[in-house]
N, C-alpha and C positions, 0 to 999 in steps of 0.2 A: 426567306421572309425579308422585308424589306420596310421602311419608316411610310407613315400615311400621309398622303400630301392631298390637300383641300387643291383641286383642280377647279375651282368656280372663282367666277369675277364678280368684284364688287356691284354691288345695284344700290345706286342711290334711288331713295323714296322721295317723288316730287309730288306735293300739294297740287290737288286734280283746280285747285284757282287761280294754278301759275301759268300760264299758256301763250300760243301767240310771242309776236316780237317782244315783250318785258320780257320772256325766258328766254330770247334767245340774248341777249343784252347782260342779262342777269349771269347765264352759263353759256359762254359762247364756245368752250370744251366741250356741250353735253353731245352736241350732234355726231362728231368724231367720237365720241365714248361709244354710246349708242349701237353709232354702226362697227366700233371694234367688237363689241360683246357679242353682238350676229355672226361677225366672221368668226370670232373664239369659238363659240357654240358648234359651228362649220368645220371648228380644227382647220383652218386658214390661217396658219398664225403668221405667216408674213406678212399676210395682208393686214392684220388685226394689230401686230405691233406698231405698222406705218399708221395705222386710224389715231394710238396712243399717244403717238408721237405728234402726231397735228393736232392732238388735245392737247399736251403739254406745250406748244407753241402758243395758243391761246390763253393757256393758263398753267404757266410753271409749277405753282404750288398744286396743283389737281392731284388730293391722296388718291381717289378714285383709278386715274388718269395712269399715276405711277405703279399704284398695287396691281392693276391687272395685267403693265406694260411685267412687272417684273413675273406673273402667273405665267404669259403668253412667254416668254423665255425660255421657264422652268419646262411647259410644255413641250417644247421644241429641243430640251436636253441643252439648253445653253444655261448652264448651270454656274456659273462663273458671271456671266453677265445678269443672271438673275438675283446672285447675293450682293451683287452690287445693288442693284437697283431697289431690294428689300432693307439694303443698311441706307441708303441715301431717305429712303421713307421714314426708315425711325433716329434719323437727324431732324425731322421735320417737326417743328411746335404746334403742329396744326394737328398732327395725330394723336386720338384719344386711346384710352385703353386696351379700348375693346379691338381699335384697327392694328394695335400696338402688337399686340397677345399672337393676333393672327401671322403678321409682318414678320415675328421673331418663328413663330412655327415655321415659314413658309422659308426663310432664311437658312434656318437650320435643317430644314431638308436637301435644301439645296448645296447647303454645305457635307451635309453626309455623302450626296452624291460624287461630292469630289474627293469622297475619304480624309476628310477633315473633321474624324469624330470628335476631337476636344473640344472643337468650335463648335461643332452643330448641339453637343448636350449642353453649354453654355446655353445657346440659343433657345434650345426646349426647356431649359431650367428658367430663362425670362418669362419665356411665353407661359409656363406654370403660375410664375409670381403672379403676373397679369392677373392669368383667371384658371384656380386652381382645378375648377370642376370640368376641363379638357380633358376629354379620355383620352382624345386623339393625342393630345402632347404629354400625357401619361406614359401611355404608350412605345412613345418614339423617345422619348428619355430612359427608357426602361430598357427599350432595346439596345439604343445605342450605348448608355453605361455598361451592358451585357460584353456586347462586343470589345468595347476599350478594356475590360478585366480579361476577357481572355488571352486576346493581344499580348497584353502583359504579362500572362503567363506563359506563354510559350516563347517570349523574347528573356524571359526569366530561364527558361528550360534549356534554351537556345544556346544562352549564356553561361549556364552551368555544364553546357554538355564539351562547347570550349572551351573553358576553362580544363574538367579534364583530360579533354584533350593535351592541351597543353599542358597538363602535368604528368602523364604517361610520357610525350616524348621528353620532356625536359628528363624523368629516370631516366630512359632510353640514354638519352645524349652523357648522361651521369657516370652508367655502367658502364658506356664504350668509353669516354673518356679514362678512367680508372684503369681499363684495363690495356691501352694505348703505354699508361704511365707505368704501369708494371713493365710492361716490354721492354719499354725504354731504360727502367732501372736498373736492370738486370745487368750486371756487369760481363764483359765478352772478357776470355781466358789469353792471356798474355802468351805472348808466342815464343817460346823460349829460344834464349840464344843458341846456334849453330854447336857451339861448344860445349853446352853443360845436357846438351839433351842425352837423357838415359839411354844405355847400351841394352838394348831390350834381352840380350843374350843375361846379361848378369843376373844372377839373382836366380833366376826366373828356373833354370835347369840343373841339376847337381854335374858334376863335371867328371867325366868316365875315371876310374884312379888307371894311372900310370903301371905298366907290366915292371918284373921283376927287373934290377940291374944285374951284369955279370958279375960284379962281385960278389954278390947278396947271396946268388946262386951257388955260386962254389963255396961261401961260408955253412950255407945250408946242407949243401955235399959232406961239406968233412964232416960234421955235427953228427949227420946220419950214419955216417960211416963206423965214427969211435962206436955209438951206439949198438951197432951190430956187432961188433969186435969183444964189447963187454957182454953182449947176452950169450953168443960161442961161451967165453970163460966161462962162466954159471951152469952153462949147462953140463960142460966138460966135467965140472966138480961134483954135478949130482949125480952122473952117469958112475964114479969111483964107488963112493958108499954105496950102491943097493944091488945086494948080490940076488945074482938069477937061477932059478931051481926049474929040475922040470916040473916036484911035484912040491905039494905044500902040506904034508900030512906026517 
Protein backbone atom coordinates (compact mmCIF):
# COMPACT_ATOMS: atom_id res chain seq x y z
CA UNK A 1 0.00 0.00 0.00
CA UNK A 2 1.10 3.17 -0.55
CA UNK A 3 -0.09 7.25 0.29
CA UNK A 4 -2.90 8.71 -2.22
CA UNK A 5 -1.72 11.38 -4.35
CA UNK A 6 -4.48 13.82 -6.28
CA UNK A 7 -2.87 13.43 -9.88
CA UNK A 8 -5.28 16.37 -11.28
CA UNK A 9 -4.35 20.00 -12.23
CA UNK A 10 -5.74 22.98 -10.99
CA UNK A 11 -8.66 24.53 -13.28
CA UNK A 12 -9.45 27.92 -12.77
CA UNK A 13 -13.16 28.93 -13.34
CA UNK A 14 -13.28 31.96 -15.89
CA UNK A 15 -16.66 34.22 -16.17
CA UNK A 16 -18.07 33.09 -19.73
CA UNK A 17 -17.99 37.64 -19.96
CA UNK A 18 -14.27 37.62 -19.97
CA UNK A 19 -13.17 36.82 -23.41
CA UNK A 20 -11.24 38.23 -26.35
CA UNK A 21 -7.92 40.48 -25.96
CA UNK A 22 -9.10 42.06 -22.16
CA UNK A 23 -8.45 38.07 -21.16
CA UNK A 24 -5.64 37.85 -22.69
CA UNK A 25 -4.36 41.20 -21.03
CA UNK A 26 -6.03 40.38 -17.88
CA UNK A 27 -4.18 36.58 -17.79
CA UNK A 28 -1.45 36.45 -20.22
CA UNK A 29 -0.25 33.01 -18.17
CA UNK A 30 -3.65 31.52 -19.07
CA UNK A 31 -2.77 30.46 -22.65
CA UNK A 32 0.51 28.49 -21.63
CA UNK A 33 -1.71 26.99 -18.57
CA UNK A 34 -4.30 25.87 -20.84
CA UNK A 35 -2.11 24.27 -23.14
CA UNK A 36 0.00 22.63 -20.12
CA UNK A 37 -3.16 20.98 -18.75
CA UNK A 38 -3.74 19.28 -22.40
CA UNK A 39 -0.42 17.92 -22.42
CA UNK A 40 -0.74 16.77 -18.57
CA UNK A 41 -4.02 15.01 -19.50
CA UNK A 42 -1.57 13.36 -22.51
CA UNK A 43 0.95 12.32 -19.62
CA UNK A 44 3.42 14.61 -21.90
CA UNK A 45 4.85 16.01 -18.95
CA UNK A 46 7.88 17.43 -20.44
CA UNK A 47 6.20 19.12 -22.57
CA UNK A 48 3.51 20.33 -20.06
CA UNK A 49 6.18 21.36 -17.48
CA UNK A 50 7.99 23.75 -20.32
CA UNK A 51 4.01 25.21 -20.99
CA UNK A 52 4.21 26.07 -16.88
CA UNK A 53 7.11 27.48 -17.03
CA UNK A 54 6.27 30.10 -19.83
CA UNK A 55 3.17 30.79 -17.54
CA UNK A 56 5.24 31.50 -14.82
CA UNK A 57 7.48 33.86 -16.97
CA UNK A 58 4.34 35.84 -17.70
CA UNK A 59 3.33 35.67 -14.29
CA UNK A 60 5.60 34.69 -11.46
CA UNK A 61 3.04 34.75 -8.88
CA UNK A 62 0.59 32.13 -10.98
CA UNK A 63 -0.65 29.55 -7.79
CA UNK A 64 -2.32 27.86 -10.82
CA UNK A 65 0.94 28.07 -12.88
CA UNK A 66 3.12 26.64 -9.85
CA UNK A 67 0.62 23.92 -8.39
CA UNK A 68 0.36 22.06 -11.48
CA UNK A 69 4.17 22.73 -12.60
CA UNK A 70 4.91 21.01 -8.98
CA UNK A 71 1.83 17.95 -9.88
CA UNK A 72 3.64 17.59 -13.56
CA UNK A 73 6.97 16.75 -11.54
CA UNK A 74 5.40 14.43 -8.97
CA UNK A 75 4.11 12.72 -12.10
CA UNK A 76 7.23 12.11 -13.69
CA UNK A 77 8.70 10.76 -10.09
CA UNK A 78 10.91 13.95 -9.66
CA UNK A 79 9.97 14.00 -6.25
CA UNK A 80 12.51 16.33 -4.79
CA UNK A 81 11.85 18.89 -7.35
CA UNK A 82 8.27 18.64 -6.70
CA UNK A 83 8.47 19.34 -2.85
CA UNK A 84 10.34 22.05 -3.72
CA UNK A 85 8.07 23.55 -5.76
CA UNK A 86 4.79 22.66 -3.47
CA UNK A 87 6.98 24.57 -0.26
CA UNK A 88 7.69 27.69 -2.57
CA UNK A 89 3.58 27.70 -3.10
CA UNK A 90 2.83 27.77 0.39
CA UNK A 91 5.61 30.78 0.89
CA UNK A 92 3.11 32.37 -1.35
CA UNK A 93 0.38 35.25 0.36
CA UNK A 94 -1.64 34.81 -2.48
CA UNK A 95 -2.61 31.08 -1.50
CA UNK A 96 -5.99 30.47 0.29
CA UNK A 97 -6.92 27.67 2.32
CA UNK A 98 -8.35 25.56 0.44
CA UNK A 99 -5.07 25.57 -2.40
CA UNK A 100 -3.13 25.54 0.90
CA UNK A 101 -4.67 22.06 2.37
CA UNK A 102 -4.00 20.56 -1.15
CA UNK A 103 -0.26 22.13 -1.71
CA UNK A 104 0.58 20.49 1.88
CA UNK A 105 -0.98 16.97 0.81
CA UNK A 106 0.61 16.95 -2.49
CA UNK A 107 4.13 18.04 -0.54
CA UNK A 108 3.76 15.32 1.75
CA UNK A 109 3.46 12.86 -0.65
CA UNK A 110 6.04 13.75 -2.31
CA UNK A 111 8.05 13.76 0.64
CA UNK A 112 7.00 10.03 1.68
CA UNK A 113 8.23 9.20 -1.79
CA UNK A 114 11.66 10.03 -0.69
CA UNK A 115 11.23 8.19 2.69
CA UNK A 116 11.04 11.23 4.60
CA UNK A 117 8.21 10.09 6.76
CA UNK A 118 8.62 12.69 9.73
CA UNK A 119 8.24 15.46 7.15
CA UNK A 120 5.53 14.00 5.04
CA UNK A 121 3.11 13.34 8.40
CA UNK A 122 4.03 16.99 9.31
CA UNK A 123 2.77 17.75 6.00
CA UNK A 124 -0.55 15.52 6.18
CA UNK A 125 -1.02 16.90 9.79
CA UNK A 126 -1.25 20.67 7.94
CA UNK A 127 -3.22 19.65 5.20
CA UNK A 128 -5.68 18.16 8.13
CA UNK A 129 -5.65 21.51 10.11
CA UNK A 130 -6.75 23.15 6.71
CA UNK A 131 -9.57 21.05 6.07
CA UNK A 132 -10.27 18.21 8.57
CA UNK A 133 -13.05 16.42 6.30
CA UNK A 134 -9.95 14.88 3.79
CA UNK A 135 -10.29 11.30 3.90
CA UNK A 136 -7.50 11.40 1.40
CA UNK A 137 -5.20 13.08 4.03
CA UNK A 138 -6.71 11.04 6.67
CA UNK A 139 -5.57 8.40 5.22
CA UNK A 140 -1.97 9.13 4.28
CA UNK A 141 -1.39 10.39 7.99
CA UNK A 142 -2.62 7.26 9.29
CA UNK A 143 -0.57 5.28 7.24
CA UNK A 144 2.43 7.04 7.28
CA UNK A 145 2.18 7.42 11.43
CA UNK A 146 1.63 3.34 10.96
CA UNK A 147 4.96 2.97 9.30
CA UNK A 148 7.20 5.62 11.51
CA UNK A 149 5.98 3.34 14.80
CA UNK A 150 6.99 0.38 13.41
CA UNK A 151 10.28 1.58 12.21
CA UNK A 152 10.81 2.36 15.69
CA UNK A 153 10.18 -0.76 16.75
CA UNK A 154 12.33 -2.83 15.03
CA UNK A 155 15.34 0.02 15.46
CA UNK A 156 14.21 -0.59 19.17
CA UNK A 157 14.50 -4.57 18.60
CA UNK A 158 17.65 -3.96 16.55
CA UNK A 159 19.09 -2.11 19.39
CA UNK A 160 18.35 -4.46 22.11
CA UNK A 161 19.45 -7.48 20.18
CA UNK A 162 23.04 -5.47 20.10
CA UNK A 163 23.16 -4.63 23.05
CA UNK A 164 23.09 -8.37 24.08
CA UNK A 165 25.12 -8.94 21.79
CA UNK A 166 27.47 -7.10 23.27
CA UNK A 167 26.95 -8.42 26.63
CA UNK A 168 27.38 -12.18 25.86
CA UNK A 169 30.82 -11.25 24.34
CA UNK A 170 31.76 -8.67 26.87
CA UNK A 171 31.18 -12.46 29.66
CA UNK A 172 32.90 -14.18 26.85
CA UNK A 173 35.97 -11.61 27.07
CA UNK A 174 35.45 -11.70 31.09
CA UNK A 175 35.79 -15.69 31.62
CA UNK A 176 38.92 -15.97 29.15
CA UNK A 177 40.31 -13.15 30.78
CA UNK A 178 39.92 -14.74 34.43
CA UNK A 179 41.18 -17.66 33.49
CA UNK A 180 44.49 -16.27 31.30
CA UNK A 181 45.07 -14.56 35.10
CA UNK A 182 44.71 -17.87 36.86
CA UNK A 183 47.56 -19.19 34.45
CA UNK A 184 49.45 -16.59 35.02
CA UNK A 185 49.26 -16.73 38.92
CA UNK A 186 50.17 -19.88 39.41
CA UNK A 187 53.47 -20.11 40.65
CA UNK A 188 56.22 -22.35 38.57
CA UNK A 189 58.33 -24.82 41.15
CA UNK A 190 61.88 -23.56 41.94
CA UNK A 191 64.52 -25.67 40.63
CA UNK A 192 66.53 -26.96 43.11
CA UNK A 193 70.19 -26.58 43.63
CA UNK A 194 72.67 -29.25 42.11
CA UNK A 195 73.62 -29.98 45.76
CA UNK A 196 70.76 -30.37 48.00
CA UNK A 197 68.73 -32.41 45.43
CA UNK A 198 67.27 -35.63 47.24
CA UNK A 199 69.21 -39.00 46.66
CA UNK A 200 66.09 -40.91 45.36
CA UNK A 201 67.91 -44.17 46.81
CA UNK A 202 67.36 -42.86 50.59
CA UNK A 203 64.57 -43.39 52.20
CA UNK A 204 62.80 -44.87 49.66
CA UNK A 205 64.20 -48.87 50.04
CA UNK A 206 65.22 -50.61 53.46
CA UNK A 207 68.81 -51.48 53.03
CA UNK A 208 69.67 -55.44 52.78
CA UNK A 209 71.44 -56.17 56.75
CA UNK A 210 74.94 -57.04 56.51
CA UNK A 211 76.05 -61.12 56.78
CA UNK A 212 77.68 -62.45 59.87
CA UNK A 213 81.44 -61.23 60.95
CA UNK A 214 84.20 -63.86 61.77
CA UNK A 215 84.31 -63.24 64.91
CA UNK A 216 80.57 -63.37 65.83
CA UNK A 217 80.82 -66.78 64.21
CA UNK A 218 83.28 -68.50 66.32
CA UNK A 219 81.71 -66.68 69.49
CA UNK A 220 78.62 -68.45 68.34
CA UNK A 221 80.73 -71.79 67.72
CA UNK A 222 81.86 -71.93 71.32
CA UNK A 223 78.42 -71.08 72.97
CA UNK A 224 77.08 -74.05 70.89
CA UNK A 225 79.66 -76.22 71.83
CA UNK A 226 79.67 -75.64 75.83
CA UNK A 227 76.00 -76.24 75.34
CA UNK A 228 76.28 -79.74 73.96
CA UNK A 229 79.10 -80.62 76.48
CA UNK A 230 76.52 -79.88 79.34
CA UNK A 231 73.50 -81.90 77.89
CA UNK A 232 76.21 -85.16 77.51
CA UNK A 233 76.60 -84.55 81.41
CA UNK A 234 72.81 -84.76 82.25
CA UNK A 235 72.32 -87.27 80.45
CA UNK A 236 75.24 -89.42 81.60
CA UNK A 237 73.60 -88.74 85.31
CA UNK A 238 70.30 -89.99 84.46
CA UNK A 239 71.53 -93.07 82.65
CA UNK A 240 73.34 -94.17 86.62
CA UNK A 241 69.86 -94.10 88.61
CA UNK A 242 67.45 -96.16 86.49
CA UNK A 243 68.04 -99.73 86.72
CA UNK A 244 67.04 -102.15 83.83
CA UNK A 245 65.17 -105.40 84.23
CA UNK A 246 64.06 -107.78 81.72
CA UNK A 247 60.74 -108.15 83.53
CA UNK A 248 58.58 -105.85 85.67
CA UNK A 249 56.51 -108.32 87.65
Amino acid sequence: MQTRMRNSVLMLVVLLGICGPAYGQMFPERRHIRKGNRLYEEQRMDEAQKSYREALQRQPNSVEATFNLGDSQYAKGEYEAAESTFADLLESDKVDDNIKAKAYFNRGNAQFQQQKLSEALESFKESLRLNPADLEAKYNYAYTKKLIEQQENNQNQQQDQQQQNQDQNKDQNQDQNSNNNDDEQQPEQPEQPEGDKPDPSEGSEPRPEEGPSPESEQLLNAVQAAEDKTREKIDAEKAVGVARSGKNW
